[in-house]
N, C-alpha and C positions, 0 to 999 in steps of 0.2 A: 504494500500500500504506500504509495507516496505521501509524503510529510506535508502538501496542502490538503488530501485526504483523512489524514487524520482530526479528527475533532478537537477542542481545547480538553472536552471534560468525555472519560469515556465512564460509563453506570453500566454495568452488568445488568442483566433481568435478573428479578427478586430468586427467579427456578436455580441461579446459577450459588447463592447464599452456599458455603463451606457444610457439607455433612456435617464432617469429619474434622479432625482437628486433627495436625500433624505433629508426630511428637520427632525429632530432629536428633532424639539420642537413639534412634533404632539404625540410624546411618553412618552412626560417626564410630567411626576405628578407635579411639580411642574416648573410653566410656568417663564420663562427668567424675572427679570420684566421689564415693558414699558420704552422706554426715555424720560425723563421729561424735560420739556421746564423750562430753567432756573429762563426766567421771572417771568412765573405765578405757576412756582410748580405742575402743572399740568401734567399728560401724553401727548406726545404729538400726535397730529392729522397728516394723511397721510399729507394734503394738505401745514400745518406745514413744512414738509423734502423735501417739491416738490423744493421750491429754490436750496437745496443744494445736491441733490441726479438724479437721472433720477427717472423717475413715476415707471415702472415696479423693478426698484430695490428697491422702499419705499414699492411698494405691500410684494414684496417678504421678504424686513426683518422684516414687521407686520402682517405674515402669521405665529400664533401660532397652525392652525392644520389643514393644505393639509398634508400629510405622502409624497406624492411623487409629484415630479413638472416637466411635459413635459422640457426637451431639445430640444431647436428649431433649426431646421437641419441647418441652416451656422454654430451656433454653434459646432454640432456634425461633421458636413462635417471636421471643423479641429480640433476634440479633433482626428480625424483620422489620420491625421499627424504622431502623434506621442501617442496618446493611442491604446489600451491599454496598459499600462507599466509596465516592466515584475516585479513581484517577483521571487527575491533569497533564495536559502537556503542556507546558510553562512558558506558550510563545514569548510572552512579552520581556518574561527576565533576558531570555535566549537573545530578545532584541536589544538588550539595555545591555547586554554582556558584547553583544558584538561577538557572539563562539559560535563555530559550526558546528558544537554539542547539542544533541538533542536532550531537554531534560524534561522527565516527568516528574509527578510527587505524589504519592497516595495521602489524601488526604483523610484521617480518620475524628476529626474537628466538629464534622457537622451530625452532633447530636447535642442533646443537652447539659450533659458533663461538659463538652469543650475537648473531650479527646480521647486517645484509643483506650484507654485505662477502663470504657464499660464492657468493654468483650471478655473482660476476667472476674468486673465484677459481679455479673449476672450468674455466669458461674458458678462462681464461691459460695453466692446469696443462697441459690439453688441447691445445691449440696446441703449446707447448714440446715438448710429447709428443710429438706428431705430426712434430714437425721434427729429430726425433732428440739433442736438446740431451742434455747430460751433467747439466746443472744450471741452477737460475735462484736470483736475490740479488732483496731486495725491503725495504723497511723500515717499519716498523709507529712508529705514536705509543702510541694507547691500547693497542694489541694485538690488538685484533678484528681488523682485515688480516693481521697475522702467523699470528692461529690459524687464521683459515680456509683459508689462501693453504697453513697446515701439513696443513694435513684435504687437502686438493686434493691437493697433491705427496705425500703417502703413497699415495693412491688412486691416483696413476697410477707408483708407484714411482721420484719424481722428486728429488733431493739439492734442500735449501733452507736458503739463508742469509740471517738477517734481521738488519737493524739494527735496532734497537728505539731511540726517542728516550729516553737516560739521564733524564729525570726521571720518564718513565712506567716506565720499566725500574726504576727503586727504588722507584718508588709502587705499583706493580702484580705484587709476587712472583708471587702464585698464576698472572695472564693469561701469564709468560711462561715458568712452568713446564707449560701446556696446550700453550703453543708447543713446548715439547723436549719431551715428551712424545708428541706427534704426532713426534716426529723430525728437527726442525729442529734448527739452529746458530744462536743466538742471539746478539750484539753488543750491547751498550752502545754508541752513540752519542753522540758523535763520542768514537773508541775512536783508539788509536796500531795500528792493521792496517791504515790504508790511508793516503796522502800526504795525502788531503780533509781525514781526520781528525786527523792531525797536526797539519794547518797550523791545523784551529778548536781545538786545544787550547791551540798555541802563543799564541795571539794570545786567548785565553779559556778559562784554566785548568780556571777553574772553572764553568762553561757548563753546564744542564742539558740541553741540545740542544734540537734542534727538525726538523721533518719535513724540512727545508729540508738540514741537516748530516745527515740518514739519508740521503737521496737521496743526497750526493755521493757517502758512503761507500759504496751499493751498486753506484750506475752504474759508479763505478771500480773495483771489484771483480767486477764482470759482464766489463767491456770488457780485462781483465787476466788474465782467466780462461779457458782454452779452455774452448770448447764450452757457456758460460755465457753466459743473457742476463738483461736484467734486467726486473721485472716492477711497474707499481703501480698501487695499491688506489686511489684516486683521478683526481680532477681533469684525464684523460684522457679524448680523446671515447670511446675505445674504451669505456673500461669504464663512462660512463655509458651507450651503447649495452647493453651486457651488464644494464644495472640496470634498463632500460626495462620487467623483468619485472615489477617490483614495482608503477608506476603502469599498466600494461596491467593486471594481474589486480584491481587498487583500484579501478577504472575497471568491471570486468565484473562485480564483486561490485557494486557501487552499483548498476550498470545491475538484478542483479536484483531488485533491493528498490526498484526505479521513485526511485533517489534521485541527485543528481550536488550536487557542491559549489559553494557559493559563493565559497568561503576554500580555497586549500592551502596548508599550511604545512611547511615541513620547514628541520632544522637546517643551516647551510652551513659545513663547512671547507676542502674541496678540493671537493666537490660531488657525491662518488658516488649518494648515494642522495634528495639533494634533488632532481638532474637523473632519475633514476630514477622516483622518486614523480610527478614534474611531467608526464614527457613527455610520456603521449595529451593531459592536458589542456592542454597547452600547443599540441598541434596541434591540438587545437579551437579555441582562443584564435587563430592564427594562421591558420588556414583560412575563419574565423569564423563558429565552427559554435558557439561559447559563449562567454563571456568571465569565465573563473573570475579572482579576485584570486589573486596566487603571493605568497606571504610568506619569504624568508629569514630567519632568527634563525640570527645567530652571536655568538660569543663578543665582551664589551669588551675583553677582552684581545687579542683577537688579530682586527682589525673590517678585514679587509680588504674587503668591500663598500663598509661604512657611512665609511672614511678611508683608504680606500687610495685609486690612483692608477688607472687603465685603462691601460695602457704597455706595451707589450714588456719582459718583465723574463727572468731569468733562475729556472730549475726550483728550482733548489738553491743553495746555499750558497756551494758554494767554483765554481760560474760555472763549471760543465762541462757542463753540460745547453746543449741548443737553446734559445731564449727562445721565448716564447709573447706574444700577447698577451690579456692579463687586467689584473682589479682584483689589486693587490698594493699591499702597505707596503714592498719591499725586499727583492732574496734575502738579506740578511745581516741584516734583523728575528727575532732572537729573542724569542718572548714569556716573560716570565715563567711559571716553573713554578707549575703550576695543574692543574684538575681538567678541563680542559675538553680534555685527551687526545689526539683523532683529528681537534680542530678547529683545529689550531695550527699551520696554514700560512703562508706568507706569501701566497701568492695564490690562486687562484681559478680553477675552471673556464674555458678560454676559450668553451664555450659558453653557459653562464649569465652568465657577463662581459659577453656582446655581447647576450644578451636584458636584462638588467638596466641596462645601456649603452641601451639602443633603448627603456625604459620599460616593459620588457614583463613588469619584475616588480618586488618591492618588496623591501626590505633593512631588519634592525632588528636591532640588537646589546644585549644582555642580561648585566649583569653575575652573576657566578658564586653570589650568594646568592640572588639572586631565581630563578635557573635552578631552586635547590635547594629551595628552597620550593615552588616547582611539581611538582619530582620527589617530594616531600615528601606532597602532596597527592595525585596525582596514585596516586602508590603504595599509601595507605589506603583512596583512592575505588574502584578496578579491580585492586588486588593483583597488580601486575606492579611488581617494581623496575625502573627504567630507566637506561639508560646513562646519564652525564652529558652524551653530544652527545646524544641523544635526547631527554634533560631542556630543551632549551634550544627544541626545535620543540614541547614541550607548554607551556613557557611561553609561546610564540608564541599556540599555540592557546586558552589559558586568557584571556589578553588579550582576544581576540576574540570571545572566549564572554560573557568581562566587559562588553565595550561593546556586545553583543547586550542582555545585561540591563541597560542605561541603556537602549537608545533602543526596548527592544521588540521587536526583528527579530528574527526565527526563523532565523536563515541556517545552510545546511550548510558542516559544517568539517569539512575534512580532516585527518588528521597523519601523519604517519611515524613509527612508533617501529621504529626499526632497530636496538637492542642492547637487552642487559641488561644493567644494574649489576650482579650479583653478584658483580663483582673488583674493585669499589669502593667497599670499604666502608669503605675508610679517608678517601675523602671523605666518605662519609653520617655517618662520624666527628665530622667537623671540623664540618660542618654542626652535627647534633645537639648538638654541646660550643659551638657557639656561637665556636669559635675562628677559622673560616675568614674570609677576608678578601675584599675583591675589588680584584684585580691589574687598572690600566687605565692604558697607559700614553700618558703628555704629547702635548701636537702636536711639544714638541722632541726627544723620543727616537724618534716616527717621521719629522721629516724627516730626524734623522741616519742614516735607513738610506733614501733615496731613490735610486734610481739614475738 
């Protein structure tokens, strides 16, 4: 199909909506490894994560090889809602860039969360549901998990408590009155309600948190709670499993415009919807049936890829989670508060860890002006404002569109725009006024937090 054939936005029919979920550790030669129970060093057993997880979500994140996993129709009945969700093709940056790169971007923004974060929450919701739970805790950075994870739990008439990381929790009023307003119970993080949080208060007054200090706070407040379990928006195989919707549907829309990518790019904090966006083409990479480049763009402030460690570290903060192993700076690395929100972990997927580990993808960390300068652009060229983790995979993409137009190549690029900005405008603030700064911190303040 020729490129003035092509349309700007291409929509799947609703018939075309993901079965199946793809799970991406049935393809990979070298399997995620186990979570080890910190006590005894050991891997840990299903019945081990039953306290702190629902039963069919510990099946599904110690499932190293089903390739494909039924969607059980309440689920699908509302990914109908609002899936399938369209790919674009991004004439206009393309024309502001001056590249003879073609770029598309899946956009997973238009629903009412604001971004892909409800294809996992619907999920989770569902499960808890179905297990008869009283309730589920979960902790949000930027907020986009907390509101969609809100949308979810109304819809199946479910109680939810969220910690929200304090520095996005004062940057972001409007995103976490969406969240009470959907009906949640909202927390400042690390808050004096739970021991986790005490103890990071006592030892860090004045702390803006971090995803690392939510998690304590939930899990101990799941694990304390009858009939409460605990649920998160990232960095779990599960719920990149659950995300696999977004690179399956990116994948059958290219297919029908006869097009597939050279470049994917997408933003990395915990890995929800990078691992999402990537998966088919990663199992064509690994099967090798294609060999697309995979680009990660995370944050300088918080560059767990690009200066973290690959080590069994701990989930959270105050060392109550299972360890995993991943790229990390440290469970006790606070990043600097910043705009970069839902990317402010200290580790990383363990399944993106072990491709990324094994060369099978690339990592580049992006400081927060340049991010914004993309989303800047970015925003004029295709009039979509973008989340600021979303901003950081178009700068990726814009990179690449750049060094198309030095050397001549036409190459197809992919991106993931998985939120929208419209709760951030007090960053586009700072941007605009030219005040904002870029937080990157020393090699000496990450080894002080090595484990």
């Amino acid at each position: 199909m020729s490129a003035k054939n092509i349309p700007n936005r291409i929509i799947l029919p609703e018939s075309q909506v993901p079965q199946q979920w793809y799970n991406l550790r049935a393809d990979m030669r070298t399997k995620p490894a186990p979570f080890l129970n910190p006590g005894t060093g050991e891997p840990m057993r299903a019945e081990e994560l039953y306290p702190v997880f629902c039963e069919e979500l510990v099946r599904q994140e110690m499932d190293d090889d089903t390739a494909f996993i039924d969607i059980p129709g309440e689920i699908l009945d509302y990914y109908r809602t609002y899936r399938p969700a369209p790919l674009h093709r991004a004439y206009q940056l393309e024309k502001a860039l001056g590249t003879p790169a073609k770029i598309y971007y899946k956009f997973e923004g238009n629903n009412t969360s604001g971004s892909h974060k409800l294809n996992s929450a619907i999920a989770q919701a569902y499960y808890a549901k179905q297990q008869g739970l009283r309730g589920i805790t979960t902790e949000t950075g930027a907020g986009q998990w907390g509101t969609a994870l809100a949308m979810a739990c109304t819809h199946f008439d479910l109680p939810l408590i969220v910690y929200m990381v304090k520095g996005s929790f004062t940057q972001k009023p409007y995103r976490r009155s969406v969240i009470q307003t959907f009906g949640a119970r909202i927390v400042p993080s690390p808050s004096d309600t739970t021991d986790a949080g005490r103890g990071i208060l006592e030892k860090m007054p004045d702390t803006s948190g971090s995803l690392g200090c939510a998690i304590s706070e939930a899990v101990e407040k799941a694990v304390t709670t009858e009939g409460y379990r605990y649920v998160l928006g990232s960095v779990l195989n599960q719920v990149l499993l659950h995300q696999s919707v977004i690179g399956l549907e990116a994948k059958a829309a290219m297919e029908s415009v006869d097009e597939y990518p050279d470049v994917v790019v997408g933003c990395a904090g915990g890995g929800s919807n990078l691992g999402g966006l990537i998966a088919p083409f990663m199992q064509d990479k690994l099967t090798g049936k294609a060999n697309p480049r995979v680009v990660a763009v995370e944050p300088a402030s918080c560059p767990s890829f690009t200066r973290g460690r690959f080590a069994y570290d701990f989930c959270d903060t105050a060392k109550i989670t299972p360890m995993a192993k991943m790229y990390t700076l440290g469970s006790g690395f606070i990043p600097r508060a910043n705009h970069a929100g839902g990317l402010r972990y200290h580790g990383m997927s363990p399944i993106l860890s072990q491709l990324y580990h094994d060369g099978l993808m690339e990592a580049i960390s992006c400081e927060q002006t340049k991010v914004f300068e993309a989303a800047a652009l970015f925003s004029k060229a295709e009039g979509i404002l973008p989340a600021p983790e979303s901003a950081h995979a178009i700068r990726g993409a814009i990179d690449e569109a750049l060094l198309c137009k030095e050397s001549g190549e036409a190459k197809t690029i992919l991106f993931g725009l998985t939120g929208t900005g419209y709760f951030d405008m007090s960053a586009y603030e700072q941007y605009l006024s030219g005040t904002m700064t870029d937080e990157i911190p020393t090699d000496e303040e990450l080894r002080a937090f090595e484990a």
